[in-house]
VOLUMLO-481431 format. One record per residue (C-alpha): residue number from 0; residue in one letter; x, y, z. Coordinates in steps of 0.02 Angstrom, whole numbers. Layout:
N
<r i="NUM" aa="A" X="X" Y="Y" Z="Z"/>
...
//
This chain:
257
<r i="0" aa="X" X="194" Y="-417" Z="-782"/>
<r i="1" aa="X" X="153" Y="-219" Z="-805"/>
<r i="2" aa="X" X="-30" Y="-265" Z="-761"/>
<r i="3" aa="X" X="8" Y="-376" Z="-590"/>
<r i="4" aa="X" X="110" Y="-257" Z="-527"/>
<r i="5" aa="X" X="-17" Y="-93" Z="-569"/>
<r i="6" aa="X" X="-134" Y="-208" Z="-479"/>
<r i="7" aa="X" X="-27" Y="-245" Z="-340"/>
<r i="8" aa="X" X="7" Y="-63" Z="-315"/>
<r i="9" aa="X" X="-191" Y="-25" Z="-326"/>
<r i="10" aa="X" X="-224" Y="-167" Z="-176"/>
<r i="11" aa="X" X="-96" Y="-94" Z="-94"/>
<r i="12" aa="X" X="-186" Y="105" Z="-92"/>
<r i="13" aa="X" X="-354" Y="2" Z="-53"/>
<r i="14" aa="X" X="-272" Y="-45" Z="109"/>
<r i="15" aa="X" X="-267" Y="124" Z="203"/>
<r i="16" aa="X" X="-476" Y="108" Z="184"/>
<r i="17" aa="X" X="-491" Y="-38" Z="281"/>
<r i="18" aa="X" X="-540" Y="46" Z="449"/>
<r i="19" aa="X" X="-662" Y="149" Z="359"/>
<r i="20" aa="X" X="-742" Y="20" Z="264"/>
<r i="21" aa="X" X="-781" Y="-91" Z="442"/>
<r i="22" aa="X" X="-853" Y="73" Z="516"/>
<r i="23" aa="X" X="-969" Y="79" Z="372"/>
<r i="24" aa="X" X="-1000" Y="-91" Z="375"/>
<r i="25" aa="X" X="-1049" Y="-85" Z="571"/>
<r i="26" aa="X" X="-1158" Y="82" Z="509"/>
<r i="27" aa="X" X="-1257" Y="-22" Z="401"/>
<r i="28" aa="X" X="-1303" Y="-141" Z="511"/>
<r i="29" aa="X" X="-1424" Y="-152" Z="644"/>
<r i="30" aa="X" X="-1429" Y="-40" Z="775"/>
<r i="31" aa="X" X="-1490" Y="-70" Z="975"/>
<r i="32" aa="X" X="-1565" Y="59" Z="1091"/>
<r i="33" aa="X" X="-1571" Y="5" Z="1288"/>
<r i="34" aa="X" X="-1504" Y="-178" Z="1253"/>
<r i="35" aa="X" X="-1645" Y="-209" Z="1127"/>
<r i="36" aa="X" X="-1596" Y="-224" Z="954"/>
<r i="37" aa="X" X="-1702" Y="-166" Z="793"/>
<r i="38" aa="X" X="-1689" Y="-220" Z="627"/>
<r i="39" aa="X" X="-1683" Y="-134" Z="476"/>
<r i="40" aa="X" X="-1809" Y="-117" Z="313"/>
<r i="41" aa="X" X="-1654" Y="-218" Z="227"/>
<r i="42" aa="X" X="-1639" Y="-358" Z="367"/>
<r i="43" aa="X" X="-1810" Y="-381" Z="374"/>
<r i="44" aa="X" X="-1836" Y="-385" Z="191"/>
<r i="45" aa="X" X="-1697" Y="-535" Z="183"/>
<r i="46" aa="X" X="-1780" Y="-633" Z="324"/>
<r i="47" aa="X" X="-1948" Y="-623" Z="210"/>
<r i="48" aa="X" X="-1843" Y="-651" Z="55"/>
<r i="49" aa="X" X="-1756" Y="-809" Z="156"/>
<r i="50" aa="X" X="-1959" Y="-878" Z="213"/>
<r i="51" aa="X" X="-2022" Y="-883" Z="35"/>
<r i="52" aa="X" X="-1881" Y="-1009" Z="-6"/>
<r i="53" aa="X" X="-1764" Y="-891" Z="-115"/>
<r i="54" aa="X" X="-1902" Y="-827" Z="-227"/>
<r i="55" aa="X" X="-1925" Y="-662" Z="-227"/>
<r i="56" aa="X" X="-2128" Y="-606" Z="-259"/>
<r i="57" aa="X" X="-2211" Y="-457" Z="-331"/>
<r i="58" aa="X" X="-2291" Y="-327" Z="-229"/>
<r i="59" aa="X" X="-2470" Y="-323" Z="-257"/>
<r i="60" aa="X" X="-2528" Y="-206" Z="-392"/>
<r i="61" aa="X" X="-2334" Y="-226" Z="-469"/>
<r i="62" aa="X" X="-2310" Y="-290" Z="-671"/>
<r i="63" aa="X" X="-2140" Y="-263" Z="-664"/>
<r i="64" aa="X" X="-2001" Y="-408" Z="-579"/>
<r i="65" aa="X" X="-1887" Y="-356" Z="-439"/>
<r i="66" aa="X" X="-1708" Y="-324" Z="-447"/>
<r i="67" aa="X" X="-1603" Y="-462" Z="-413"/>
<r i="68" aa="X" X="-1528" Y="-469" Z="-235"/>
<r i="69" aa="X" X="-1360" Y="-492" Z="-283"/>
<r i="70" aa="X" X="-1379" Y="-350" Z="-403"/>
<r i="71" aa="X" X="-1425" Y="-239" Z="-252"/>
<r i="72" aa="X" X="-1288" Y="-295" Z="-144"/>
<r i="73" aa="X" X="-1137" Y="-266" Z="-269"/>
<r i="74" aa="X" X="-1240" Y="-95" Z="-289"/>
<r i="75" aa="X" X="-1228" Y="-63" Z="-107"/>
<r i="76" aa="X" X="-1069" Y="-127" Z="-87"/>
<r i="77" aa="X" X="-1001" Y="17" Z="-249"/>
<r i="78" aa="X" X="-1103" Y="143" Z="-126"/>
<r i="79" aa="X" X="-1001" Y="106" Z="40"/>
<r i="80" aa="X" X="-837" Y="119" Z="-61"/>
<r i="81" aa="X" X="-867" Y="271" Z="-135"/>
<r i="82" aa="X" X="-941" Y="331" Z="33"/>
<r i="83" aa="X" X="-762" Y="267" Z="118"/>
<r i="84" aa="X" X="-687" Y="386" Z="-13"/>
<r i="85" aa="X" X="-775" Y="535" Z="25"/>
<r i="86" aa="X" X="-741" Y="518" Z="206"/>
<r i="87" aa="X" X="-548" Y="473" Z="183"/>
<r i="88" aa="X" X="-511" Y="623" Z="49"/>
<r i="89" aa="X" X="-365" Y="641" Z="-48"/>
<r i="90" aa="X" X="-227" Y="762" Z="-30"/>
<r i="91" aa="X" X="-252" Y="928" Z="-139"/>
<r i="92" aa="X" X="-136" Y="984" Z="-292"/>
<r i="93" aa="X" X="2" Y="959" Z="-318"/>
<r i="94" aa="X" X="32" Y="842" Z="-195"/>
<r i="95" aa="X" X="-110" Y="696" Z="-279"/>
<r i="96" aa="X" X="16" Y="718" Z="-450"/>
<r i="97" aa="X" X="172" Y="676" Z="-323"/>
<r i="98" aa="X" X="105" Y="553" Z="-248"/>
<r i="99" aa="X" X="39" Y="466" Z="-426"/>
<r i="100" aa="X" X="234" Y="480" Z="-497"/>
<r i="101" aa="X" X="303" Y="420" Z="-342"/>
<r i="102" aa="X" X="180" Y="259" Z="-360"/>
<r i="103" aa="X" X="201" Y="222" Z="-549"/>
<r i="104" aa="X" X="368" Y="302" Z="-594"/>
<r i="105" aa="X" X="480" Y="172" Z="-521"/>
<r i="106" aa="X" X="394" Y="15" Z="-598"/>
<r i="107" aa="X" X="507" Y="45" Z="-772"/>
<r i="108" aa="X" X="650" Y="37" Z="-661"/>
<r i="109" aa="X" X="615" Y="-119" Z="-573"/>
<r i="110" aa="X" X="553" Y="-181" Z="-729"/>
<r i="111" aa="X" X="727" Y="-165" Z="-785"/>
<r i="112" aa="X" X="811" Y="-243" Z="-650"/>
<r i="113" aa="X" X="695" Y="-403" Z="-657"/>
<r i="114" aa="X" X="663" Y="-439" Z="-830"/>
<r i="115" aa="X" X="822" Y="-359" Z="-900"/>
<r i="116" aa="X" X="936" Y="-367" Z="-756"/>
<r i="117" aa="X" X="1130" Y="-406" Z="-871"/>
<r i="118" aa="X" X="1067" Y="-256" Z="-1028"/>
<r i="119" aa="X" X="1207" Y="-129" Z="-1056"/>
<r i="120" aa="X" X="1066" Y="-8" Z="-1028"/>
<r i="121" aa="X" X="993" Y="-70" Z="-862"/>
<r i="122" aa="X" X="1167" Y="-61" Z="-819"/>
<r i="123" aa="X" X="1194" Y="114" Z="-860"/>
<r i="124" aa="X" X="1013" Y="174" Z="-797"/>
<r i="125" aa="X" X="1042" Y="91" Z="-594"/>
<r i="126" aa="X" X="1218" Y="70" Z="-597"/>
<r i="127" aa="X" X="1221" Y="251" Z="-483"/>
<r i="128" aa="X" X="1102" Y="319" Z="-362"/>
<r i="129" aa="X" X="1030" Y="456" Z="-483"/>
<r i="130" aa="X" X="866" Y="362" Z="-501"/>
<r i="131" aa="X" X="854" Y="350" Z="-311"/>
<r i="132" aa="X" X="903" Y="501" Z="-292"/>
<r i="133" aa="X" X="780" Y="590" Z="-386"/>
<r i="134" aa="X" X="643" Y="500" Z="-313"/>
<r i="135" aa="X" X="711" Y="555" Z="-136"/>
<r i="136" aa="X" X="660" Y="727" Z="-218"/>
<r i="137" aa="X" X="505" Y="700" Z="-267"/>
<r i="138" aa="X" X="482" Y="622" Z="-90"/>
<r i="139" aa="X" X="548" Y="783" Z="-15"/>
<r i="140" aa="X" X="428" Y="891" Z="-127"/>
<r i="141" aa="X" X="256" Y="797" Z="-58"/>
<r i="142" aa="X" X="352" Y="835" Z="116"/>
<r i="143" aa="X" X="380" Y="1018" Z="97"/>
<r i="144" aa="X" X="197" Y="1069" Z="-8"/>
<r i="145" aa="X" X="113" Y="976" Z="157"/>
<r i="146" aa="X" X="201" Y="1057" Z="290"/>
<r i="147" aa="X" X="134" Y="1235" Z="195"/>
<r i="148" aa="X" X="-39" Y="1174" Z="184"/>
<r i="149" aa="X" X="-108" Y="1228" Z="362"/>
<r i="150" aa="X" X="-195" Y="1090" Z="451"/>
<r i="151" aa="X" X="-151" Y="964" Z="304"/>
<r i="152" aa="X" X="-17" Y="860" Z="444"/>
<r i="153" aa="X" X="-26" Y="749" Z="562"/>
<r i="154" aa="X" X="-1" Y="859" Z="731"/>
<r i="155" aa="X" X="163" Y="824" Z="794"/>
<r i="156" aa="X" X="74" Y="746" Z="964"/>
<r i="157" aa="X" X="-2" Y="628" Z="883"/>
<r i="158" aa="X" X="149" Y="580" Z="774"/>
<r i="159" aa="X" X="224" Y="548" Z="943"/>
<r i="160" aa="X" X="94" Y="418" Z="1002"/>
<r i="161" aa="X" X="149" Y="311" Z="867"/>
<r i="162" aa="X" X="331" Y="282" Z="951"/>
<r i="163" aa="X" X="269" Y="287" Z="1129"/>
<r i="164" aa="X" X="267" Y="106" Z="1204"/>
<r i="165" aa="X" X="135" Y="161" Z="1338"/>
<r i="166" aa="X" X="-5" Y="190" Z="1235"/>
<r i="167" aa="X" X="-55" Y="80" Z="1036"/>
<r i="168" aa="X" X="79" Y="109" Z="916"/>
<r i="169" aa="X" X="-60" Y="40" Z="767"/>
<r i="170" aa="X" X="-174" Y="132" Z="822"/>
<r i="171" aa="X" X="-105" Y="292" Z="827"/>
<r i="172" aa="X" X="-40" Y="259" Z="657"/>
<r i="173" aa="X" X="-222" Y="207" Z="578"/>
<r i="174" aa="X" X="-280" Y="368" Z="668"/>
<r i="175" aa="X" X="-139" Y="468" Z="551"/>
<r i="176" aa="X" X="-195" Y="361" Z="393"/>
<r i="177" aa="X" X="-370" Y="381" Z="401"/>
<r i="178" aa="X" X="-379" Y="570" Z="469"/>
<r i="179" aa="X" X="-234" Y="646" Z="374"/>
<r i="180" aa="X" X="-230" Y="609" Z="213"/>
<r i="181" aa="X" X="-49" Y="712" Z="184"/>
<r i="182" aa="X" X="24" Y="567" Z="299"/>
<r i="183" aa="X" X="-35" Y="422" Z="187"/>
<r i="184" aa="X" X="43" Y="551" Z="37"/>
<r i="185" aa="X" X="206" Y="540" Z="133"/>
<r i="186" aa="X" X="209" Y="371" Z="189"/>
<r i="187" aa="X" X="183" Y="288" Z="18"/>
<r i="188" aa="X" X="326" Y="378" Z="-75"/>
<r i="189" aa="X" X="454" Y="337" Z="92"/>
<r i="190" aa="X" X="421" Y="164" Z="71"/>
<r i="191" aa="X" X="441" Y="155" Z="-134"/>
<r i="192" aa="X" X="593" Y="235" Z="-122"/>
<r i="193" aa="X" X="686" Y="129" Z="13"/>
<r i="194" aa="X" X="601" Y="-37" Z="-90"/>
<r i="195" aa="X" X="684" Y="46" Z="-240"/>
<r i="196" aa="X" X="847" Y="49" Z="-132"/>
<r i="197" aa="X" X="855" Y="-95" Z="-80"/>
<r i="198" aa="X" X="786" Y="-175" Z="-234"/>
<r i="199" aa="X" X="937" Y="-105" Z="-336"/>
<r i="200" aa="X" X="1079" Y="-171" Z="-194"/>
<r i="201" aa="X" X="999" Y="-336" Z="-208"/>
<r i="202" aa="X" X="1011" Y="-321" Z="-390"/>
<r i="203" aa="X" X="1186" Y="-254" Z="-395"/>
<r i="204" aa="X" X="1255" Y="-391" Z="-282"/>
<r i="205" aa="X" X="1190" Y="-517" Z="-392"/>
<r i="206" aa="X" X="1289" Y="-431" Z="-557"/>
<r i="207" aa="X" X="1454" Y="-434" Z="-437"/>
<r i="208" aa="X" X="1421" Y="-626" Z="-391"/>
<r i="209" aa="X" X="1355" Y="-706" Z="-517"/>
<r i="210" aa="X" X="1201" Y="-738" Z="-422"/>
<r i="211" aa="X" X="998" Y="-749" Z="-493"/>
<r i="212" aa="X" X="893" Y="-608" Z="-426"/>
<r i="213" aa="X" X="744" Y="-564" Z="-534"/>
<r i="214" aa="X" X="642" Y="-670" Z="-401"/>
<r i="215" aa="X" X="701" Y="-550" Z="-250"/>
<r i="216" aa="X" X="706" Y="-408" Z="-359"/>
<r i="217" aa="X" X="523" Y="-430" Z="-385"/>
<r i="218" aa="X" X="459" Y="-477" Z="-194"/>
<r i="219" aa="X" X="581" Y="-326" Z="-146"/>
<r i="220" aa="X" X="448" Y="-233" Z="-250"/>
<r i="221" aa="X" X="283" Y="-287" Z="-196"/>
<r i="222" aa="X" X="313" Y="-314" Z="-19"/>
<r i="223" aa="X" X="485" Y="-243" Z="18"/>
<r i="224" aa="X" X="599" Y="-327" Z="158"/>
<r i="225" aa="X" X="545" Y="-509" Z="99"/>
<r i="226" aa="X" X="628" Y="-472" Z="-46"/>
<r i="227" aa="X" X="790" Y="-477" Z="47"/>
<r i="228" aa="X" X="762" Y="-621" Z="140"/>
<r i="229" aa="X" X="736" Y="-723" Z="-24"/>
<r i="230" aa="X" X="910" Y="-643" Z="-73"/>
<r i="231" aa="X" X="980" Y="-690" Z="73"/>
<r i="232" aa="X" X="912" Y="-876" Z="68"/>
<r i="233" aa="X" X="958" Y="-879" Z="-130"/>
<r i="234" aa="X" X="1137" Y="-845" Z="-94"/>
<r i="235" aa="X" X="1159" Y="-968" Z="40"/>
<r i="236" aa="X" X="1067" Y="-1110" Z="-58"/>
<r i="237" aa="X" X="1187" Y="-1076" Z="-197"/>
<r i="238" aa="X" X="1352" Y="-1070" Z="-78"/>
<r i="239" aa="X" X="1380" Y="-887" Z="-128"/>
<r i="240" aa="X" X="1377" Y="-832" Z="64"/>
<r i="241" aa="X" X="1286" Y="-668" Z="136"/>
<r i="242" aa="X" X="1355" Y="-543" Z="227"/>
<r i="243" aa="X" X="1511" Y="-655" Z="281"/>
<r i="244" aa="X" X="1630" Y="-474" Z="297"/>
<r i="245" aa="X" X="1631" Y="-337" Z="362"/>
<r i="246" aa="X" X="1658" Y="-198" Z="241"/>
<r i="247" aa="X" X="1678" Y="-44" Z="387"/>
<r i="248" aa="X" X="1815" Y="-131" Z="479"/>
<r i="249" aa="X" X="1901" Y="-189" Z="299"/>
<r i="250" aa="X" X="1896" Y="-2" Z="258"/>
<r i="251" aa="X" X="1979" Y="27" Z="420"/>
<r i="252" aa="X" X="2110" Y="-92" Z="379"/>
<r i="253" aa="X" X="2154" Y="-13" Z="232"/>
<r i="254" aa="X" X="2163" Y="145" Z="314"/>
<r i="255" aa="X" X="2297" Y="72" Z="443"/>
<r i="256" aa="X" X="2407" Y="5" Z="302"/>
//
């Protein structure tokens, strides 16, 4: 379980490259000058390679046998991601620490909550908010050492285009996630923390009710608001009910009397 959700968490970092890697695919390819397109050595190597019927032949003068193609591709392929990596960046110190605690810390935690969900000590650990709270903090940290870094932010204008229905909401944001590599710092840590929140009400409503949530517990975890539709679908299918009061106008009930 530890190792499917580190590599969950891993596919999820590898998604914020995925503009980069198609612009690096595109610069790899062929390229056209005044509508008439070239090929590359590569391209026409693999039309030759694709003539000879899949066999590839010594050069003349050459003892030695080529290097498999598929050898060279996964080479080339290792190349453009570490290329994609360079261009992307990383934030600086201490901020890359942050944002590796706010990734990994939490997984004990859920662990807890699915696995060992009735343990006096799971109990005691996320019966209060001081787990949530404290990675609020570290949230607030990688917030406050970027805003100090000049230059290190997204510009406030172009935060802006993300929320303005006239102009592409994704857009903007992929521009942020590729360009500003503080923003993907922040980002990641906001949503862990409100997946941790809402993993732990879905968790404690389940204690209260008798009702089975490792399941939604653990989608809450890898991809967040799912996880509280399977909660909600749970407790109807067991005749538990969801959300059937109102708990603000109870309080003000109580209040009256």
């Amino acid at each position: 379980m530890r190792n499917f959700l580190f590599l969950c968490s891993q596919l999820s970092l590898l998604l914020i490259l995925k503009q980069d890697q198609a612009l690096s695919f595109q610069l790899g390819g062929p390229s056209v000058t005044n509508g008439v397109r070239h090929s590359s050595h590569a391209e026409t190597s693999s039309s030759a390679f694709a003539r000879s019927g899949g066999r590839r032949t010594l050069p003349i003068g050459c003892d030695q046998p080529l290097e498999p193609m598929t050898k060279i591709r996964q080479r080339k392929s290792f190349s453009d991601s570490r290329l994609n990596m360079d261009i992307v960046g990383v934030s600086p110190e201490p901020i890359h620490t942050a944002f590796a605690f706010a990734t990994f810390g939490p997984q004990p935690f859920w662990l807890l909550m699915i696995l060992l969900p009735k343990w006096d000590f799971t109990k005691k650990i996320m019966g209060n908010l001081d787990v949530i709270i404290f990675f609020a903090l570290v949230h607030f940290f990688i917030v406050s050492a970027s805003i100090v870094q000049p230059g290190a932010t997204a510009p406030l204008l172009e935060f802006n285009d993300v929320f303005d229905p006239a102009k592409d909401s994704q857009a903007a944001f992929m521009n942020m996630v590729t360009n500003y590599p503080n923003f993907v710092a922040e980002e990641w840590p906001h949503v862990l923390t409100w997946d941790l929140f809402i993993g732990r009400y879905i968790w404690l409503d389940g204690l209260k009710r008798g009702i089975f949530t490792s399941h939604s517990v653990l989608f809450a975890n890898l991809i967040g608001p799912p996880g509280l539709l399977l909660h909600w679908v749970t407790c109807l299918v067991t005749g538990k009910g969801f959300g059937g009061t109102n708990e603000a106008l109870e309080e003000d009930e109580v209040e009256d009397i």
